[in-house]
C-alpha positions as a Markdown table, in Angstrom:
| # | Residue | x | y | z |
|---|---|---|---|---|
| 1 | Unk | -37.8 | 8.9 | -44.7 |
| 2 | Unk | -39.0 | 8.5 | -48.2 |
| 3 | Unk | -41.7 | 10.4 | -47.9 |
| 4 | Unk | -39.8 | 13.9 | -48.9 |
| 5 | Unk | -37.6 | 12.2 | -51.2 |
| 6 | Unk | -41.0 | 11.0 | -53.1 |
| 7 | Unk | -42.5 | 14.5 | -52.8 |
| 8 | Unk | -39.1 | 16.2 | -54.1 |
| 9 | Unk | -38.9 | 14.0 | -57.2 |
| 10 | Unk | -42.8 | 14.2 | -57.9 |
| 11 | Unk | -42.2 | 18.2 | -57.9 |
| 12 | Unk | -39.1 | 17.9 | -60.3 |
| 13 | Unk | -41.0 | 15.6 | -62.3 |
| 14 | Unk | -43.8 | 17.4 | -62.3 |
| 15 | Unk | -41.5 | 21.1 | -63.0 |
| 16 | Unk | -39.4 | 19.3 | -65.8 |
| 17 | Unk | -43.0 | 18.1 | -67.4 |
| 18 | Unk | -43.8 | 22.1 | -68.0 |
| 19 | Unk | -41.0 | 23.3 | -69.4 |
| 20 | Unk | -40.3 | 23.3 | -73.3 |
| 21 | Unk | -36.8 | 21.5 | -74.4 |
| 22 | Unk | -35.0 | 23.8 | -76.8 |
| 23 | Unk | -33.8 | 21.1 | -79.0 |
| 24 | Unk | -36.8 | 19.1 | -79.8 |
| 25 | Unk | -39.2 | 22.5 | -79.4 |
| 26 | Unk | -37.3 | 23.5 | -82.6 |
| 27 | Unk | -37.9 | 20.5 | -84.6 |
| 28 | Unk | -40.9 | 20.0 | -87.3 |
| 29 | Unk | -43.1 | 17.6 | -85.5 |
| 30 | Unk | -43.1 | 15.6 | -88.3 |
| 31 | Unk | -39.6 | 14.5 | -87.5 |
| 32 | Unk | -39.4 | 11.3 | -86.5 |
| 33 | Unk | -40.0 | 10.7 | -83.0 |
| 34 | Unk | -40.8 | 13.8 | -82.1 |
| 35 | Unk | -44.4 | 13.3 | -81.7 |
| 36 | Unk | -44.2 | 10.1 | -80.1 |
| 37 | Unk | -41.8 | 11.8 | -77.7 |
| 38 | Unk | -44.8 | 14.8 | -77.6 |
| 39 | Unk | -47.4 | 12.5 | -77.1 |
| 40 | Unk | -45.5 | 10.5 | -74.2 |
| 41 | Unk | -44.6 | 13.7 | -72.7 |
| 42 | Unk | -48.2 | 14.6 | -72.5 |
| 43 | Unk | -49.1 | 11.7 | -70.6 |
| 44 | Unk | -46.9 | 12.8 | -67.5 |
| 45 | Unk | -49.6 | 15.4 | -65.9 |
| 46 | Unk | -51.9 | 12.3 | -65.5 |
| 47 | Unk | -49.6 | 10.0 | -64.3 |
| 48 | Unk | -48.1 | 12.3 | -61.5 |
| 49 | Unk | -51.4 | 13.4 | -61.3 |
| 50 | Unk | -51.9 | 9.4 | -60.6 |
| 51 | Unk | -49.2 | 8.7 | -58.3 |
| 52 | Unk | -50.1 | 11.8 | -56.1 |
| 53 | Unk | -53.3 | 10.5 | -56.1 |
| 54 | Unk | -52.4 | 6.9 | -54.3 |
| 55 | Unk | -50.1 | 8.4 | -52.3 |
| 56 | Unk | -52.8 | 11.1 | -50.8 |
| 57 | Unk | -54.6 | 7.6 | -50.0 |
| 58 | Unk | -51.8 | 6.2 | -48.3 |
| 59 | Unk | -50.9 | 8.7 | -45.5 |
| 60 | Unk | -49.6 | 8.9 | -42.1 |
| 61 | Unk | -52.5 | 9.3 | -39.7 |
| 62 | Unk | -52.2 | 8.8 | -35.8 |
| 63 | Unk | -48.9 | 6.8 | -36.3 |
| 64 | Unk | -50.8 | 4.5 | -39.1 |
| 65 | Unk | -51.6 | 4.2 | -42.6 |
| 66 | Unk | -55.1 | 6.0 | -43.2 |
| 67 | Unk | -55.8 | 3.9 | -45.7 |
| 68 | Unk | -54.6 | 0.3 | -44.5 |
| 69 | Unk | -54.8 | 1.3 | -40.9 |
| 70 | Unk | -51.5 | -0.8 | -40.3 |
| 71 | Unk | -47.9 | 0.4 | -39.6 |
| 72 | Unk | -46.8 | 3.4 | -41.2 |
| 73 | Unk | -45.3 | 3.2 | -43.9 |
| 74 | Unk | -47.6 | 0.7 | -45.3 |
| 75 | Unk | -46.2 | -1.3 | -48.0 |
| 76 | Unk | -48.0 | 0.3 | -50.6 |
| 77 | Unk | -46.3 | 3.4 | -49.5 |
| 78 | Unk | -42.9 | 1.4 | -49.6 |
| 79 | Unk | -43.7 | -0.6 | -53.0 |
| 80 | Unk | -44.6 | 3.2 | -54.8 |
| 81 | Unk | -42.3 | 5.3 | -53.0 |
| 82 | Unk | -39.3 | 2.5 | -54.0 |
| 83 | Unk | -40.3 | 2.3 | -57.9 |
| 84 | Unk | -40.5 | 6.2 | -57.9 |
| 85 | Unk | -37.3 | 6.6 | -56.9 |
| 86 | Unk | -35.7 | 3.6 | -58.5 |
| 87 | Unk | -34.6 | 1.8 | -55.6 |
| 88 | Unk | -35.5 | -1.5 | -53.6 |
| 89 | Unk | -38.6 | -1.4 | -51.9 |
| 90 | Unk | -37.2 | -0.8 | -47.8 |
| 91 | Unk | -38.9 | -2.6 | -45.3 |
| 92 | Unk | -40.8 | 0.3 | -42.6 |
């Protein structure tokens, strides 16, 4: 199921997001792009932070979606879970 796919890339995601790059570390931040890439960079902890957030929502409970109270996976679950991971939403 999707469901430890989406948690595995949110963690590696969320792991790459901490660590400095080498390359662009060692660069003046005046160079260009490099704060734009700093800035977007920065951004990341929210938006996992985001994500994680909708997806606590949309949870398995009692065979159903606590949140929708329909099947499980909901299509929420399915429409976020299949843009994380770059694929076509599945139907559930």
């Amino acid at each position: 199921m999707a469901e430890g796919r989406v948690a595995t890339y949110l963690a590696e995601a969320r792991e790459r997001s901490e660590r400095p790059v080498s390359h662009v570390t060692s660069l003046p931040v005046s160079h260009d792009g490099v704060r734009g890439l700093m800035e977007s960079a920065a951004d990341v902890p929210r938006l996992l932070a985001a994500v994680e957030a909708v997806l606590a929502i949309h949870h398995e409970e009692a065979g159903k979606c606590a949140r929708c109270r329909g099947a499980w996976p909901c299509g929420e679950y399915l429409e976020i879970s299949a843009a994380l991971l770059g694929e076509e939403k599945a139907d559930g």
